[in-house]
C-alpha positions as CSV (number, residue, x, y, z in Angstrom):
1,X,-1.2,25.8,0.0
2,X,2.0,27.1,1.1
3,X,2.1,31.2,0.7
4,X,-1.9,30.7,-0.7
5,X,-0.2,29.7,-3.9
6,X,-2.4,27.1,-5.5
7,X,0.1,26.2,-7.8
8,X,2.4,24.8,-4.4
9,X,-0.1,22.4,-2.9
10,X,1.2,19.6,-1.2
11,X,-1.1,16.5,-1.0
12,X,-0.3,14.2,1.7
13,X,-1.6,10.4,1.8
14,X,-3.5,9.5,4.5
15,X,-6.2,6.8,6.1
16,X,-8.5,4.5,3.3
17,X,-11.6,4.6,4.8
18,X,-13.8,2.1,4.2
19,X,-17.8,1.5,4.8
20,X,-21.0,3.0,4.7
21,X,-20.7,6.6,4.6
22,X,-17.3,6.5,6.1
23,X,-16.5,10.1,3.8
24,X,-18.3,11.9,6.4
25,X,-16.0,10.7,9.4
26,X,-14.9,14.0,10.4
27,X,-10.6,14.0,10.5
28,X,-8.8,16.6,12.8
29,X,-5.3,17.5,12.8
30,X,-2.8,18.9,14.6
31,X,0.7,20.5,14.7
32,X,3.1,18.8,17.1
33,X,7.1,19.0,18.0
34,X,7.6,14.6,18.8
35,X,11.6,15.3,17.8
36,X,12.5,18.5,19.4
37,X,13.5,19.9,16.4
38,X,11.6,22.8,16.5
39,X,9.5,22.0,13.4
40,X,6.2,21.0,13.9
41,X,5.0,16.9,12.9
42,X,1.3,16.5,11.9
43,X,-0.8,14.3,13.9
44,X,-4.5,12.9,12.1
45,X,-6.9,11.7,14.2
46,X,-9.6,9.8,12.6
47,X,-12.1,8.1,15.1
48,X,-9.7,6.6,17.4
49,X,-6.7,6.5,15.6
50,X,-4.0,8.8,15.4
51,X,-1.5,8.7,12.4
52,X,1.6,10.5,13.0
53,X,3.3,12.5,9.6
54,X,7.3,13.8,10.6
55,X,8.2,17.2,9.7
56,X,11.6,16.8,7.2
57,X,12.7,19.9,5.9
58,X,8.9,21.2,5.5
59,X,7.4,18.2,4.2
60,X,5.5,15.7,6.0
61,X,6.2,12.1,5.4
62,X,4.6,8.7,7.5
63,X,6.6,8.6,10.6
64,X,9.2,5.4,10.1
65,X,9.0,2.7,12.4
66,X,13.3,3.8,13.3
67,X,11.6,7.1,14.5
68,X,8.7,5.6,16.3
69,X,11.2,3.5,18.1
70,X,13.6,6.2,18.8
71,X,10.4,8.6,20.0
72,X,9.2,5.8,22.5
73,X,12.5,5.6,23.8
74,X,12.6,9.2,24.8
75,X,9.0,8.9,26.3
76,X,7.8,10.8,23.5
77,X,5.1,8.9,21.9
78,X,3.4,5.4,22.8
């Protein structure tokens, strides 16, 4: 809820989770700079998995397999 206005709140897709009662497999997140850009990209971790969400312009969007590539090759991300 950006400024706690809950008329701005910004829903972001993430991992279908599937199985017996896989809605209480807890999900963390966390704020991380892959680019350099100095805005931070959102990682979520659920069980073993993380799912990396770029930072563009203040909205987070599934990190493109052109970045992932481009990240790797700057020894970024694996």
């Amino acid at each position: 809820m950006p400024g706690g206005d809950i008329n701005k709140v910004r829903v972001l897709t993430g991992p279908y989770l599937f199985g017996a009662d896989e809605h209480l497999t807890p999900v963390t997140l966390r704020l991380q700079d892959f680019d350099g850009n100095r805005a931070p990209d959102l990682v979520v971790k659920v069980k073993d998995e993380e799912l990396i969400y770029m930072n563009h312009d203040g909205s987070f969007a599934p990190i493109t397999p052109a970045e992932r590539q481009h990240l790797q090759l700057l020894g970024g991300e694996s």
